[in-house]
ROGU-525884 format. One record per residue: x, y, z of N, C-alpha, C, O in turn. Coordinates in steps of 0.1 Angstrom, whole numbers, padded with zeros to 4 digits, always signed. Layout:
<nodes>
XYZXYZXYZXYZ/...
</nodes>
This chain:
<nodes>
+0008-0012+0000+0000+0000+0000+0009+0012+0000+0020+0012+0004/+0004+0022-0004+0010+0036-0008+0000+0047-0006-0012+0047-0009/+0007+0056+0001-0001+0066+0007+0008+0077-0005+0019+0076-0010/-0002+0089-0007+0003+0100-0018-0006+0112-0010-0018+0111-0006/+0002+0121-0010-0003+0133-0007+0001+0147-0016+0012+0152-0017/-0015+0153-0022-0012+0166-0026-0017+0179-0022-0028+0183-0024/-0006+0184-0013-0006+0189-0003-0006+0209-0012+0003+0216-0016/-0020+0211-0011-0018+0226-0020-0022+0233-0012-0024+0230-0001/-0025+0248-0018-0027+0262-0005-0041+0259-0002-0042+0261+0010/-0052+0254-0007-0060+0257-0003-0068+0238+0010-0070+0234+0022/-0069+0235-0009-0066+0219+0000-0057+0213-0003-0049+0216-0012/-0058+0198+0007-0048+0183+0006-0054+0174+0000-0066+0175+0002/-0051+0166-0006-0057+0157-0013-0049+0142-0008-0037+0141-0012/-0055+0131-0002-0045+0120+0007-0053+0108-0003-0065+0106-0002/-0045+0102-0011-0047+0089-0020-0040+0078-0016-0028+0079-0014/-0047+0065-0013-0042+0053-0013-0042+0043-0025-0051+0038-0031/-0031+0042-0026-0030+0032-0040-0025+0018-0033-0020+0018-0022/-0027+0006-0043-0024-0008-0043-0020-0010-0057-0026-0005-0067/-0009-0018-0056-0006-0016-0072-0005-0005-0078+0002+0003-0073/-0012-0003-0090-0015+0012-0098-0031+0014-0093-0037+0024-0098/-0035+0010-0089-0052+0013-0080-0053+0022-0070-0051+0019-0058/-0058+0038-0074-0062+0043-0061-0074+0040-0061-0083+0041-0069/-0072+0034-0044-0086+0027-0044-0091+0041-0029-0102+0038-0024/-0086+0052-0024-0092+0058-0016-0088+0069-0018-0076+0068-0016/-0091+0080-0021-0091+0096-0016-0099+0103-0017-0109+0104-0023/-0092+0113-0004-0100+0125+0008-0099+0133-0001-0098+0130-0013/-0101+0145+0006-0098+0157+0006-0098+0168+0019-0109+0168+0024/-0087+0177+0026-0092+0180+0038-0089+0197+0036-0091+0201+0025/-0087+0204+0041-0088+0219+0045-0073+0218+0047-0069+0214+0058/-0064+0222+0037-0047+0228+0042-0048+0239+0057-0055+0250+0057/-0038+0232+0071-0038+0239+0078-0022+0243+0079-0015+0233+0076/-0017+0253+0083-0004+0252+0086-0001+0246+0096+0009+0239+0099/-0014+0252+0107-0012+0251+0122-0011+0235+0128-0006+0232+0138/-0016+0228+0119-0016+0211+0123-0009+0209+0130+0000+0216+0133/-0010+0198+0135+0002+0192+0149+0002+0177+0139-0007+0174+0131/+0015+0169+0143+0017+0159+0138+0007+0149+0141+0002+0142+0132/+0001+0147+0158-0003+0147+0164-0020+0143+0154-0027+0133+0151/-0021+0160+0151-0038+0160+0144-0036+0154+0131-0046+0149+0126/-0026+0152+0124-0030+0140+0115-0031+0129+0115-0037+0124+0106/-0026+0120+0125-0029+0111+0127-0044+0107+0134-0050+0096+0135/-0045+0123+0141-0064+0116+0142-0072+0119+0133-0084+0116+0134/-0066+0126+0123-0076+0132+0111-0076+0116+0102-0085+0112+0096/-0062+0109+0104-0060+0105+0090-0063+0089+0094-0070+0081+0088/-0059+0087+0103-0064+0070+0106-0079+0063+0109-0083+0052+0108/-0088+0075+0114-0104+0073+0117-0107+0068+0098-0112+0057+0095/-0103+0077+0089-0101+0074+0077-0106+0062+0069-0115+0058+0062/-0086+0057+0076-0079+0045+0069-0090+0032+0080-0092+0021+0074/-0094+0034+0093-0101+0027+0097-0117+0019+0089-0121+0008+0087/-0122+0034+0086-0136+0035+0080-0130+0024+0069-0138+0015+0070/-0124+0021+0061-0122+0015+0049-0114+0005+0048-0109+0002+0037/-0113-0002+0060-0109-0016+0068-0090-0014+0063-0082-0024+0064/-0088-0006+0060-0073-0001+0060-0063+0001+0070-0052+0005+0067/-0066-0001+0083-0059+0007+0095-0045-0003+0099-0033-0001+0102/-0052-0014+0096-0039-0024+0100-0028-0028+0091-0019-0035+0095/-0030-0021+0077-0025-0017+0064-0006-0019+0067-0003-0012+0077/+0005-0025+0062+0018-0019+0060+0020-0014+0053+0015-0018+0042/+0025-0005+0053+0029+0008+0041+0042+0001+0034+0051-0005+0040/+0040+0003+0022+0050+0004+0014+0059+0015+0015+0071+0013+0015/+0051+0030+0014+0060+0041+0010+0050+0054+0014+0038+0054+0018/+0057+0063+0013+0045+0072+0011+0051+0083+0002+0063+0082+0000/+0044+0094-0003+0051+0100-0016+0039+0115-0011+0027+0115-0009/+0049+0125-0012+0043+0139-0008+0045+0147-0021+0057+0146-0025/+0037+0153-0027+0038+0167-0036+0031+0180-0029+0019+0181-0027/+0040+0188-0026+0033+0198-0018+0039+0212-0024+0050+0210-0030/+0037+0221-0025+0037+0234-0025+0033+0243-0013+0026+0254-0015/+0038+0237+0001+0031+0243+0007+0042+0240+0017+0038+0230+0024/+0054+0245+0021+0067+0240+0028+0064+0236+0044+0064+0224+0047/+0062+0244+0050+0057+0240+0066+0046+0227+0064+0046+0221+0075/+0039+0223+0057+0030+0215+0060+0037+0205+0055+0036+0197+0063/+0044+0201+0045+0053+0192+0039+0064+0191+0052+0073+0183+0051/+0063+0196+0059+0075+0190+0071+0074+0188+0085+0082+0184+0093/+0056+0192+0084+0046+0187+0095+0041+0169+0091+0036+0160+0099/+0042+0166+0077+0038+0157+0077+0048+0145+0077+0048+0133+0082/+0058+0153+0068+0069+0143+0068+0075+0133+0089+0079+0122+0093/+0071+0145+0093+0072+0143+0109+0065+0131+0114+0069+0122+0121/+0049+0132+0105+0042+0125+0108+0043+0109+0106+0038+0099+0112/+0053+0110+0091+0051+0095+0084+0064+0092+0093+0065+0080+0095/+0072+0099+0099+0086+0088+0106+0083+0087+0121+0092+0084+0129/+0069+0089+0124+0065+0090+0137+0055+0080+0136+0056+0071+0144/+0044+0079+0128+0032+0071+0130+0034+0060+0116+0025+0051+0114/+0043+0062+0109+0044+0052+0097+0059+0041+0097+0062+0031+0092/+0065+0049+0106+0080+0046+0107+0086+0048+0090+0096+0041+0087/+0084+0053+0084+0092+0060+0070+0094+0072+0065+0087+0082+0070/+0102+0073+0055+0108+0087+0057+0103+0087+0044+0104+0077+0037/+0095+0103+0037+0084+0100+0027+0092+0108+0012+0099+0118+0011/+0086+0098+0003+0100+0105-0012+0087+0121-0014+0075+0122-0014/+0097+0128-0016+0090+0145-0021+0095+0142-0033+0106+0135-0035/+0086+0147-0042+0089+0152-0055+0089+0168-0057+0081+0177-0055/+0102+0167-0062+0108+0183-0069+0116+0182-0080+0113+0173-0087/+0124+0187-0084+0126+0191-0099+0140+0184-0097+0148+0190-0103/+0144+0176-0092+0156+0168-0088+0155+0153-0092+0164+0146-0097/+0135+0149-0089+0139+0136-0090+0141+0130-0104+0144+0138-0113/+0138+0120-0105+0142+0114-0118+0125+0116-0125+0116+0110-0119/+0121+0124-0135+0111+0127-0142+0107+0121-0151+0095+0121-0149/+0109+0116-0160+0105+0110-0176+0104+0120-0185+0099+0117-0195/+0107+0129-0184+0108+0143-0189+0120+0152-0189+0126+0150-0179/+0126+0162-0196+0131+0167-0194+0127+0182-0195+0118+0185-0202/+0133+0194-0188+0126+0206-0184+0134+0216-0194+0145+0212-0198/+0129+0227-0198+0130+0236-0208+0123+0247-0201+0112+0251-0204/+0133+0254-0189+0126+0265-0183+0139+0271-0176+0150+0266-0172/+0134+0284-0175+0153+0289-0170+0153+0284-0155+0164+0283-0150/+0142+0280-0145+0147+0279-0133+0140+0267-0128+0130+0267-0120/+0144+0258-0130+0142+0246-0127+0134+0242-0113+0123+0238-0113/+0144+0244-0103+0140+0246-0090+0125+0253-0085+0117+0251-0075/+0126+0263-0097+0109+0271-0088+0097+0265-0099+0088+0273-0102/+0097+0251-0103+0088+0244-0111+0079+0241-0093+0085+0237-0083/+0063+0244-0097+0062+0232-0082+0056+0222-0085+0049+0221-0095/+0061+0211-0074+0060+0201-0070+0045+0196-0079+0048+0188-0088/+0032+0199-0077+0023+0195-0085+0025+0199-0100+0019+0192-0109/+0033+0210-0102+0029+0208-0117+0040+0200-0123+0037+0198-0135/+0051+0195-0120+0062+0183-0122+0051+0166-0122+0052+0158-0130/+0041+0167-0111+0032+0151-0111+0025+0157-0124+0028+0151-0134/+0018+0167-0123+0012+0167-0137+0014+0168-0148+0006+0165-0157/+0033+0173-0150+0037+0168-0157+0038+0150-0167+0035+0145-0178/+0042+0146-0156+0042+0131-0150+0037+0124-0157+0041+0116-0166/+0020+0130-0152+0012+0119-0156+0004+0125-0172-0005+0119-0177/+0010+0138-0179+0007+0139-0189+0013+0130-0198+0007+0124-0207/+0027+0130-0196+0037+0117-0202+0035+0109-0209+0034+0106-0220/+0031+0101-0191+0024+0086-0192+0012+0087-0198+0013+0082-0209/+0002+0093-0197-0010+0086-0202-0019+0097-0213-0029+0094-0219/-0013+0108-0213-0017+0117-0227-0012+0117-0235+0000+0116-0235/-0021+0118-0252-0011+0123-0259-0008+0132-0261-0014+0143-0258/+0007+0132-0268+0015+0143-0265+0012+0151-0284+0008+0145-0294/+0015+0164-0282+0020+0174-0268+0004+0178-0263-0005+0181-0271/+0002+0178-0248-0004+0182-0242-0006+0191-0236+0003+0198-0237/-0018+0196-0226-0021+0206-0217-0025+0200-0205-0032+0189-0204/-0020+0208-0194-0030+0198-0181-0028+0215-0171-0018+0222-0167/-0044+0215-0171-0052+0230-0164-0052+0226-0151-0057+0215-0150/-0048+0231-0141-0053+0229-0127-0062+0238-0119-0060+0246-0110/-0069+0235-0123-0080+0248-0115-0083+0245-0099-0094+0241-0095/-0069+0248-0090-0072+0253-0075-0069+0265-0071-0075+0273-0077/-0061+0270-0062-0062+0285-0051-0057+0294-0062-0060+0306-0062/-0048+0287-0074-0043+0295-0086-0045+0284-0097-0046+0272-0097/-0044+0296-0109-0050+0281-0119-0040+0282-0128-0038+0291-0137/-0030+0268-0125-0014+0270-0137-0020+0261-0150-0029+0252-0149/-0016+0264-0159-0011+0257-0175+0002+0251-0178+0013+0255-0176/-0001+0240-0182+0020+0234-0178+0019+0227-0196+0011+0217-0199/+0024+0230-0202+0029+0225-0219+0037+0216-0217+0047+0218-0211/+0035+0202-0222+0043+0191-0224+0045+0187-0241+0036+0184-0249/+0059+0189-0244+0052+0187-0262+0055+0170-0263+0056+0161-0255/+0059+0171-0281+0055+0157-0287+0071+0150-0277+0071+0139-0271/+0079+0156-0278+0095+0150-0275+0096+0146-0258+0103+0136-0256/+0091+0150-0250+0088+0147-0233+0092+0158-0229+0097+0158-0217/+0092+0169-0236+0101+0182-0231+0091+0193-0226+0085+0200-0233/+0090+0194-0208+0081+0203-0205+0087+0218-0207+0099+0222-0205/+0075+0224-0213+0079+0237-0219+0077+0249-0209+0080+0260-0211/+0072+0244-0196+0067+0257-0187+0055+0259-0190+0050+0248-0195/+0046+0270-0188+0031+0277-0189+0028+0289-0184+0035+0299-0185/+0019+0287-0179+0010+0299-0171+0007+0298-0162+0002+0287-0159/+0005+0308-0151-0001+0308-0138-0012+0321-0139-0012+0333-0143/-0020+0313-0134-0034+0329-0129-0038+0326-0119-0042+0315-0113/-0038+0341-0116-0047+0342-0103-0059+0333-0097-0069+0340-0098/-0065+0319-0092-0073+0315-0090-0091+0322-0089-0095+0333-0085/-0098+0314-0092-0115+0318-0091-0120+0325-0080-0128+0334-0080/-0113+0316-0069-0118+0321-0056-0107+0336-0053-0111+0346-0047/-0095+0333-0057-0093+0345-0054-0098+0361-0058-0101+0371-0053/-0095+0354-0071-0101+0370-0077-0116+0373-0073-0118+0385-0074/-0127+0365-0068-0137+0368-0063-0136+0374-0050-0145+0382-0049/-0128+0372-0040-0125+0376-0028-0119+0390-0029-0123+0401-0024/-0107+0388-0039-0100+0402-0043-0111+0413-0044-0110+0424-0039/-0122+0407-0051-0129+0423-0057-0139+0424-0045-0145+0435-0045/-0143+0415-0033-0153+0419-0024-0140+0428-0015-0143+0440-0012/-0126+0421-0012-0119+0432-0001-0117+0442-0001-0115+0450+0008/-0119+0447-0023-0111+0454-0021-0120+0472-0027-0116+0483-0029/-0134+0467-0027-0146+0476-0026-0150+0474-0016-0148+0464-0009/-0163+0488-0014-0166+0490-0002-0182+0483-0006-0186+0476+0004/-0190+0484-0017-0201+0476-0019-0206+0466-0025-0217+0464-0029/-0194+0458-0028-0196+0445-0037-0192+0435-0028-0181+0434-0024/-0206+0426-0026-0202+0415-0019-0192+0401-0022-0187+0399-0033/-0189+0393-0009-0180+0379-0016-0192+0369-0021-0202+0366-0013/-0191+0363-0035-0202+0357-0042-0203+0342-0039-0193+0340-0032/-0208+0332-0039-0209+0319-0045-0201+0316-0058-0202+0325-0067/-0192+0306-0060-0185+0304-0068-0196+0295-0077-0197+0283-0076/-0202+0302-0085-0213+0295-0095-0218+0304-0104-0221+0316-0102/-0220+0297-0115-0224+0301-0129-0236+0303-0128-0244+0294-0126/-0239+0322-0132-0256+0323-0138-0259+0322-0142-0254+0329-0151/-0274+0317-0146-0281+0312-0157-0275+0321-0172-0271+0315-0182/-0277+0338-0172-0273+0342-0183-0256+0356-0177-0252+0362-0167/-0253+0355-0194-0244+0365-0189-0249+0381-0186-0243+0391-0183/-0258+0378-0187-0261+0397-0183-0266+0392-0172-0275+0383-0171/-0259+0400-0161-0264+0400-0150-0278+0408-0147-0282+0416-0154/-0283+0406-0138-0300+0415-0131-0294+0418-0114-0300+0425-0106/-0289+0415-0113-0280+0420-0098-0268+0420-0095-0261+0415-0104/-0264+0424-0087-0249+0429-0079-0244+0416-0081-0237+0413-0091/-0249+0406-0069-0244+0390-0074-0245+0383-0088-0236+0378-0093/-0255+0384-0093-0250+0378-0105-0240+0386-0123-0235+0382-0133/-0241+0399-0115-0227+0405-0122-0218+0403-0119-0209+0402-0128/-0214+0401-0104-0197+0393-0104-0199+0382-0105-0188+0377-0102/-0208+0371-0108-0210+0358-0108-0208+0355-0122-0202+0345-0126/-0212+0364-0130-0207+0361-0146-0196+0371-0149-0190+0365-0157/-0189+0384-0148-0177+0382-0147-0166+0375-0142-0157+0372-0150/-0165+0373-0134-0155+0362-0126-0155+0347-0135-0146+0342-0140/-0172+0342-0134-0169+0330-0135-0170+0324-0158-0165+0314-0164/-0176+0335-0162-0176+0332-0177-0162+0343-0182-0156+0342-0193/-0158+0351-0172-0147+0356-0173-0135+0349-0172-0126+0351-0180/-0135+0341-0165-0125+0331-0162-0125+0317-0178-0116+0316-0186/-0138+0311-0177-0142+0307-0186-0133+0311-0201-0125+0304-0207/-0137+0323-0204-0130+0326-0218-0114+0332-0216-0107+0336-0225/-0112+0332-0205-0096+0335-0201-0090+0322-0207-0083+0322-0216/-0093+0310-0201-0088+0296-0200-0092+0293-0215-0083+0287-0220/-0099+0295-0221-0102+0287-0239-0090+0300-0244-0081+0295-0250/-0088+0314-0244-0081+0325-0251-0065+0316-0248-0055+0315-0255/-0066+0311-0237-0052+0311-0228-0046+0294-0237-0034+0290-0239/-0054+0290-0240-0052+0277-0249-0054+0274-0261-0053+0263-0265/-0057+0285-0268-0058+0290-0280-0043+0292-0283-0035+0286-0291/-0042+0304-0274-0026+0310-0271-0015+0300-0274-0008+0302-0284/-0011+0288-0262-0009+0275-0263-0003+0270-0277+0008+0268-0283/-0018+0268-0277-0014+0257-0295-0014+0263-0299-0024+0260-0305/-0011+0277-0305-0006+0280-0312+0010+0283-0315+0016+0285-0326/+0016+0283-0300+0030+0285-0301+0037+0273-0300+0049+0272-0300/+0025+0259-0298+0036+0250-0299+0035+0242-0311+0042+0232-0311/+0027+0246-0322+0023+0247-0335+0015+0236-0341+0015+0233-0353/+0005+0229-0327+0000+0219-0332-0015+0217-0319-0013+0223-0309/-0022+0214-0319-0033+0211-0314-0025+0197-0299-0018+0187-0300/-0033+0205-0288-0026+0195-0277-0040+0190-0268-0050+0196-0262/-0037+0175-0269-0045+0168-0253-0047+0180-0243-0037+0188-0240/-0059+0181-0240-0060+0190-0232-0069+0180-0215-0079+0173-0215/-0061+0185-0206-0069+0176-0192-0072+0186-0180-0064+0195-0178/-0081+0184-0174-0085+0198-0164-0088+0187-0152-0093+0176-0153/-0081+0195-0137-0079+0191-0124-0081+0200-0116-0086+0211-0120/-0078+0199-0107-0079+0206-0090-0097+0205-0089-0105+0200-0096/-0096+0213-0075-0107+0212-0068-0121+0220-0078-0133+0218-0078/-0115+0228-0086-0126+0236-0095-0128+0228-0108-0136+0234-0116/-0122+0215-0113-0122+0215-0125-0137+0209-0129-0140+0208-0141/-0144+0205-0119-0154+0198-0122-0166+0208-0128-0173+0205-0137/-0165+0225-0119-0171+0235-0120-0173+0239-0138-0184+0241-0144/-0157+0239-0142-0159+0243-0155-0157+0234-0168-0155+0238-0179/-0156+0220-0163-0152+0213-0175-0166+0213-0183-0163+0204-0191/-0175+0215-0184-0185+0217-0193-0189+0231-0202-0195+0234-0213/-0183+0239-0190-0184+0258-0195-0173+0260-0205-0174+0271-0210/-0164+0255-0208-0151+0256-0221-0156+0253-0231-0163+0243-0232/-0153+0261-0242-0155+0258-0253-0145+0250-0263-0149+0249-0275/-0132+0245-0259-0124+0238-0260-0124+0218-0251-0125+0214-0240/-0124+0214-0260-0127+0198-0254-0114+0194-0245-0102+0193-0249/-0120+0191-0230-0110+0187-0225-0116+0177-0210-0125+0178-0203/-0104+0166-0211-0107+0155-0201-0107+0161-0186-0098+0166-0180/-0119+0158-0183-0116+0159-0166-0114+0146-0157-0119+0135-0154/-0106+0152-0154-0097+0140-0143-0090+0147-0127-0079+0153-0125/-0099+0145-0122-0098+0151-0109-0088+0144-0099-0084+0150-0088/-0086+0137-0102-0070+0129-0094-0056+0127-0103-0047+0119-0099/-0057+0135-0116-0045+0133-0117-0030+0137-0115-0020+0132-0120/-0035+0150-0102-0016+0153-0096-0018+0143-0083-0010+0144-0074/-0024+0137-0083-0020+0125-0074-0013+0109-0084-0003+0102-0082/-0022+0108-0090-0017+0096-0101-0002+0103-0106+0008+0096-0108/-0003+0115-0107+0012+0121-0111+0023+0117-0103+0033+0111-0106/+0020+0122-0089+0029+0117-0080+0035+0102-0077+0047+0098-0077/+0020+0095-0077+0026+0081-0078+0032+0076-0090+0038+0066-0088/+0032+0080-0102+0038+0081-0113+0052+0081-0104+0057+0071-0099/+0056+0092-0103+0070+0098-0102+0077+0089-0089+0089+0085-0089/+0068+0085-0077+0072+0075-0067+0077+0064-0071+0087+0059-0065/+0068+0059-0086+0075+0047-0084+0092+0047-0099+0100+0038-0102/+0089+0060-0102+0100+0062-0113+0113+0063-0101+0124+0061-0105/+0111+0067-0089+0121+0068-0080+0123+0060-0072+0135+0061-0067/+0116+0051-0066+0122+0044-0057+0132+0035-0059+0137+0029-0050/
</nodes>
């Protein structure tokens, strides 16, 4: 058994694999404040519920972008796991090679999603992560990740514009029926959210065009489910694949 964790700003995402089988994942609320302590009561009630508790670990494998919590946990697995857990970063052994001036400041999730674009898309592809920020990561036909884009996330920019007026409320992160709004809320509810919408199809347009060919396109994080129907560009939703990424890269390393 194999525990994988993708450990991002907003949430964590904790997958159990057997073989190539994730056969279990959470999802919980990223805290910094955690004690080693509170994961193991967060995380074994869990592995109990799903007759897993008395489980040997194989390994366990962290992608995090989130440094204190990646060293609250790692605490955890040489404390309650007895093992010391593989991180992936731009060091390990990839199946790819990188085409970006700073190697080092790639993170950790967009290297699994790299990963698992490799393995299981065709190339050259795209893989959207719609969580607290929403990156674009270019993998072309050769295994050669090209880098991408980062934007500001959904929730943030909705939050952004309630903090930072004095009469526009914080919205529901949800699509309204039409784009013309009839109120306050559903004017930021269709800027933000069909705003966003035609950012991500312009932003992939952009894409294939500079890498001169039409690419696999796959959409993840916690929002991808929100918009994979609102794009007007065709693309797979696969909601676990920077975890299948990581385990990808776990077992390219051990």
């Amino acid at each position: 058994m194999l525990l994988v964790l993708d450990i991002g700003n907003t949430q964590t995402s904790f997958g159990v694999f057997r073989g190539k089988e994730l056969l279990h994942h959470w999802r919980a609320e990223t805290q910094i404040s955690k004690t080693v302590d509170e994961y193991a009561s967060f995380l074994f009630p869990l592995l109990n519920h799903v007759g897993l508790a008395g489980e040997k670990w194989e390994g366990v494998a962290i992608c995090s972008v989130v440094p204190p919590v990646e060293e609250t946990f790692s605490a955890f697995c040489r404390k309650y796991l007895q093992t010391d857990p593989f991180k992936v970063n731009s060091k390990s052994k990839l199946g790819f090679s990188l085409n970006v001036e700073s190697p080092l400041e790639v993170g950790a999730d967009r290297l699994a999603n790299s990963a698992y674009a490799v393995n299981h898309l065709k190339l050259p592809a795209i893989v959207v992560d719609l969580g607290t920020a929403t990156t674009f990561d270019v993998i072309t036909r050769d295994k050669v990740y090209q880098g991408g884009i980062i934007l500001p996330g959904v929730r943030m920019g909705a939050e952004s514009l309630s903090k930072r007026t004095s009469l526009l409320p914080l919205i529901d992160v949800k699509f309204p029926k039409w784009a013309i709004g009839k109120s306050t809320i559903t004017c930021i509810q269709s800027g933000v959210l069909f705003g966003y919408c035609d950012a991500i199809d312009g932003l992939l347009d952009r894409l294939e065009k500079e890498v001169g060919e039409p690419c696999q396109t796959a959409l993840t994080g916690g929002l991808a489910c929100l918009f994979h129907k609102q794009l007007k560009k065709q693309c797979y939703l696969l909601p676990d694949l920077t975890l299948n990424g990581a385990f990808i890269l776990y077992e390219l390393n051990r």
